[in-house]
N, C-alpha and C positions, 0 to 999 in steps of 0.2 A: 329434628335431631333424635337419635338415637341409644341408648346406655353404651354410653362409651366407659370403660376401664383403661386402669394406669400401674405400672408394679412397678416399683424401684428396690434395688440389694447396693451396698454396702457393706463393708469390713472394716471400716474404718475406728480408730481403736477410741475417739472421742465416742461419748455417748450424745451429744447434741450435736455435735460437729455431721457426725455419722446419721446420723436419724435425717438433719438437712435437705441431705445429701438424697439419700433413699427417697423423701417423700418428692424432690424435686424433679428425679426422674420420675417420677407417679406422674405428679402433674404436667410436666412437657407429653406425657402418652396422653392426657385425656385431650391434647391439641385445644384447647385455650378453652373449654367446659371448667366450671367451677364443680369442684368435690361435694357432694353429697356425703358421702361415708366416708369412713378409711378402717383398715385393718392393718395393727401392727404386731409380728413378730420379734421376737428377740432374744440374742444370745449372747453368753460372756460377760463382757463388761456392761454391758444395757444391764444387767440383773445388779450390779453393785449404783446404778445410779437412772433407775427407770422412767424415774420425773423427768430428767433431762431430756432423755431417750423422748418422751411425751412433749415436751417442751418445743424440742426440735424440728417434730413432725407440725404440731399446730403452727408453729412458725412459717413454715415451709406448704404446707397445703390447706391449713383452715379449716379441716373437716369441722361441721356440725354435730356428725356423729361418729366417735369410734369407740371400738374393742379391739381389743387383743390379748395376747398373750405371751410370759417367757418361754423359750423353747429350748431344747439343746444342738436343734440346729434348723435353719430356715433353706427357705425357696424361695427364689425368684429369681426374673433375668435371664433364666433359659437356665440356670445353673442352682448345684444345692452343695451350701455351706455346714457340715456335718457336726463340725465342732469349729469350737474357738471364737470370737465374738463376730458377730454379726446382725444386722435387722434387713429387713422386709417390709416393705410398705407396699399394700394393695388399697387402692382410690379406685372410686367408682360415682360416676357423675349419671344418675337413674331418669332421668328425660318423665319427669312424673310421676313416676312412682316415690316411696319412701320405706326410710328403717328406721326401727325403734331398739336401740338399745336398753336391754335389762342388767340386773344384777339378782340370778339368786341365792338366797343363804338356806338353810337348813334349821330348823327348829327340833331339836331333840325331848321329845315327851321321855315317858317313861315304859309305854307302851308302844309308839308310831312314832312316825316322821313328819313333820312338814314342811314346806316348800312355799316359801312368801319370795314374792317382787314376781310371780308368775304374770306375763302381758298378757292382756286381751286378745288372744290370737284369731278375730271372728276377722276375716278379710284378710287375713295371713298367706302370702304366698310360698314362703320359704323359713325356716330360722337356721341361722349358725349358731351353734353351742360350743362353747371353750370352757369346760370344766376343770377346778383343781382335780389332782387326782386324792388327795387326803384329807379334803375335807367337804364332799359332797356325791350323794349317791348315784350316780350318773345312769347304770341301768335301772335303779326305779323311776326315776326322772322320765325317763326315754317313754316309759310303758303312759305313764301321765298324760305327757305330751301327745302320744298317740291317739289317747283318748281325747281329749283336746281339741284335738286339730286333724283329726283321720284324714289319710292321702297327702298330706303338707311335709314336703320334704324336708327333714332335719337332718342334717348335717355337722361334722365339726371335727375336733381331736382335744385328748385329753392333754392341758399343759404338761412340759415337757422338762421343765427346769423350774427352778425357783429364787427369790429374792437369795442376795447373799446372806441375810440375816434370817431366811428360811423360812419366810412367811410366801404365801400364795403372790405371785407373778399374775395376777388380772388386772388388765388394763381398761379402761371405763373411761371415755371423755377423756380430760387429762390428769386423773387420779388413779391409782390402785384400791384392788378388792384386795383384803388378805386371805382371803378363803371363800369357796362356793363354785360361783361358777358365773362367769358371762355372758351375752351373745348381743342379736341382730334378728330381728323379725322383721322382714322383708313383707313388703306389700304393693301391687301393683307392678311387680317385678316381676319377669318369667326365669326361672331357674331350672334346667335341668339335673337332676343326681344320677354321678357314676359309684359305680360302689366295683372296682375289683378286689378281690378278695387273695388273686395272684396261686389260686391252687385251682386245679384239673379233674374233673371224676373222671375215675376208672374203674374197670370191676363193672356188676350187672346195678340194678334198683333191686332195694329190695323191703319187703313192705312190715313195718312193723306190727306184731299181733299180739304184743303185749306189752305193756310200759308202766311205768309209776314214775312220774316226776321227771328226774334225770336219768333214770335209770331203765335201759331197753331191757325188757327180757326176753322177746322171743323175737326172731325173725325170720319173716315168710314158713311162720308156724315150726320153727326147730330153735332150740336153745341160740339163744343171741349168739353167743361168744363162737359156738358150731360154725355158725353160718356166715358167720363175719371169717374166720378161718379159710372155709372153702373157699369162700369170695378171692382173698390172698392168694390161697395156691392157684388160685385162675389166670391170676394176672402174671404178664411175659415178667421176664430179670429185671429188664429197667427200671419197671412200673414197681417189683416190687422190692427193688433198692431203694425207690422214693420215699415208699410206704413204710417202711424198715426205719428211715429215720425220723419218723414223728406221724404217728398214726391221725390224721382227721378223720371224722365222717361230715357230709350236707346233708341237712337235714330239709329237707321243701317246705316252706313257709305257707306257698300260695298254691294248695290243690285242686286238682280240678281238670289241669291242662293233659291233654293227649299224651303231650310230650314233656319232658323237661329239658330243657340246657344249663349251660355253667351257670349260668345267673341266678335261676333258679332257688338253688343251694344256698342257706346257711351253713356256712363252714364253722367245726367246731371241734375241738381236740376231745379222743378221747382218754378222759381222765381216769380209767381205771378199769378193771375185770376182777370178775370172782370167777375164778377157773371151777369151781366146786359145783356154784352156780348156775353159773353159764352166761353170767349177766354182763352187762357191757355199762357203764356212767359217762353221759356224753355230757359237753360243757353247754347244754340248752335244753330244757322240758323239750319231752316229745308225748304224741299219745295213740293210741290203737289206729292203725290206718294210715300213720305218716310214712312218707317215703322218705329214703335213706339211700346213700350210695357213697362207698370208699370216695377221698381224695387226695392227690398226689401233690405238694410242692414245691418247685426249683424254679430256678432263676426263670428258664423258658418259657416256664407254664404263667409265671408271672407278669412278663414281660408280655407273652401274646394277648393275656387274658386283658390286661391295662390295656393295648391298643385296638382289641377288639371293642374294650367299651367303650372308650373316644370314639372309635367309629361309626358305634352308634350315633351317640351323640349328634356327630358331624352327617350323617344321613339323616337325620330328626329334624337339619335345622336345611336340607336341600342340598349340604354338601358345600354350605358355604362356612365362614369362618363364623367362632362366637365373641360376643365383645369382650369377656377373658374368662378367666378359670380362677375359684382358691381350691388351693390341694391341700390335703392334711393325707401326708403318707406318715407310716411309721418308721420310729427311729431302729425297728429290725431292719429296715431294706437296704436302702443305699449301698455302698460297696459292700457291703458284710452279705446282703444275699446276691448281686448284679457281679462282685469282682471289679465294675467302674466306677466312677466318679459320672454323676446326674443323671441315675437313669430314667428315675420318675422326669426329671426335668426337663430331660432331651423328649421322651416319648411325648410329653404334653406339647412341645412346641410344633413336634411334629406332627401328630395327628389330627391338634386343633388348627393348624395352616400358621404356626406364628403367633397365636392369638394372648395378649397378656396375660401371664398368671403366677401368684405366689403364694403362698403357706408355709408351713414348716413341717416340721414331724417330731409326730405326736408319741405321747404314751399310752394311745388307744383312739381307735379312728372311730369314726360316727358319721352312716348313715343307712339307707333303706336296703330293706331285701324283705322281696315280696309285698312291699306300699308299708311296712313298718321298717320304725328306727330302731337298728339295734348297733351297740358297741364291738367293733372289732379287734383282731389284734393281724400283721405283717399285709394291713391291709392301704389300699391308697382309695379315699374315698376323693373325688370334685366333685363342686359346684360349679354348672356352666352356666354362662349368661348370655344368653339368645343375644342377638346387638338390637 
């Protein structure tokens, strides 16, 4: 046997009724395999009565081990529920392998930070991360874990809604965290990570010759802000009506290569200019020698870039299907940047041949660029799972 996966969605307006429901579609896809894990999403009325929502699913599929999280709107089923109540249930029956569910909190000194319930990650193949977003530091976390666990892809999205009575939505086994962060460390499990990012470079590369922190100040030896300008006047109308309405720059993670592509790129807004200056403050440390290059985002560049990286994927694994997908896109995408209804949802079903998968969307996506985890934002990051 092989790692089979199972997704089941649900709208229905019970919160144990509905959860049932969802985990029982899970388990008819794993075709009669017992659950190893589960993952559950949830929105609406799941957030006024969570335990049920938990209740429901352990009734229904008997995971050994889950996490999840509230959201303000989920995937699965080949479609995505943007608002209004709904869950998601992703099962996954691992033919050998195993996951370790954590819980972390945050210790606040007077000087630092720390981070207890950190897992042993020595034999670690993968981890999913479900962070609050108000009460746990997610990109120090990330940097941690990097060190940790160097090349182990981490993955996840930042919760996306909360208890009605406004404490943290993490879900653990069949209890809530009120605050921190969840996940799933994967072992003996093969995981591939998609990370699109949904934006385009345009414009030349261009190399930075001087930096401090977040702040570029020379490129390709001429005042930043100069040469970021020219850059603009080079590109046709289209490219730069794109750029006109929300300047990013990619920033190359991983140097070295001949060449760059999309992938490449850390995508990161820039947050500021001193026109006196010349100077540029982009939303990522950069330093003397990193490469940079404009990018463009809209629906298209979005859209293509998402099914280019499935494609990899899907040529990684021979071109055959994977035993399913979780997606964590953000709650920027969906109709608000697509114009439709499921875009993430449609493109995964289709590029992965059919293959199970659900998540929600997030309030900040999480995974790799350039073999490190870092937080994203109008980003759709998946987990695929070899069969």
């Amino acid at each position: 046997m092989s790692v089979r996966i199972g997704c089941g969605l649900s709208t229905g307006s019970d919160p144990r009724v509905a959860a049932i429901d969802a985990a029982q579609q899970a388990r008819a896809t794993l075709e009669g395999a017992q659950a190893d894990v589960a993952f559950v999403f949830a929105a609406g009325a799941h957030l006024a009565a969570p335990e049920a929502t938990l209740e429901g699913v352990g009734e229904a599929l008997a995971p050994p081990v889950l996490a999840g999280c509230g959201a303000g709107g989920v995937v699965g089923d080949g479609r995505e529920v943007e608002r209004g109540t709904a869950v998601a249930v992703w099962a996954a029956a691992l033919d050998g392998g195993s996951a370790e569910a954590f819980h972390l909190d945050v210790v606040r000194g007077p000087d630092a930070l720390a981070v207890s319930g950190m897992p042993d990650l020595d034999g670690t193949t993968a981890v999913v991360l479900l962070p609050d977003p108000y009460s746990f530091p997610t990109d120090v976390v990330l940097g941690e874990l990097a060190r940790r666990a160097p090349g182990v892809p981490i993955l996840g999205g930042i919760a996306s809604a909360r208890t009605l009575d406004g404490n943290a939505a993490l879900f653990l086994g069949d209890g809530l965290c009120g605050e921190g962060a969840v996940g799933l460390a994967f072992a003996g499990v093969e995981v591939l990570p998609c990370v699109s990012q949904g934006a385009a470079p345009v414009g030349p590369e261009l190399t930075v010759t001087a930096a401090d922190g977040h702040v570029i100040r020379e490129l390709a030896g001429r005042r930043a802000l100069d040469a970021l300008r020219e850059a603009i006047e080079g590109l046709d109308p289209d490219e730069q009506a794109l750029v006109a309405s929300g300047l990013l720059l990619g920033v190359v993670i991983d140097a070295g290569k001949p060449e760059y592509e999309q992938g490449d790129f850390l995508v990161r807004g820039v947050i500021g200019a001193d026109p006196e200056a010349g100077t540029l403050t982009v939303g990522a440390p950069v330093q003397d020698g990193t490469v940079v290059r404009l990018h463009a985002r809209d629906a298209i560049s979005a859209d293509r870039d998402l099914r280019a990286a499935l494609g990899l994927r899907r040529e990684a694994l021979g071109g055959g299907a994977p035993a399913g997908a979780l997606v964590f896109t953000c709650n920027g995408r969906g109709q608000a940047m697509f114009g439709t209804p499921d875009h993430d949802a449609v493109a995964l079903d289709e590029e992965l041949a059919g293959a199970p998968a659900a998540g929600f969307f997030a309030a900040g996506e999480i995974g790799p660029v350039g073999g490190d985890p870092f937080l994203h934002g109008f980003t759709a990051t998946v987990a695929v799972f070899p069969p």
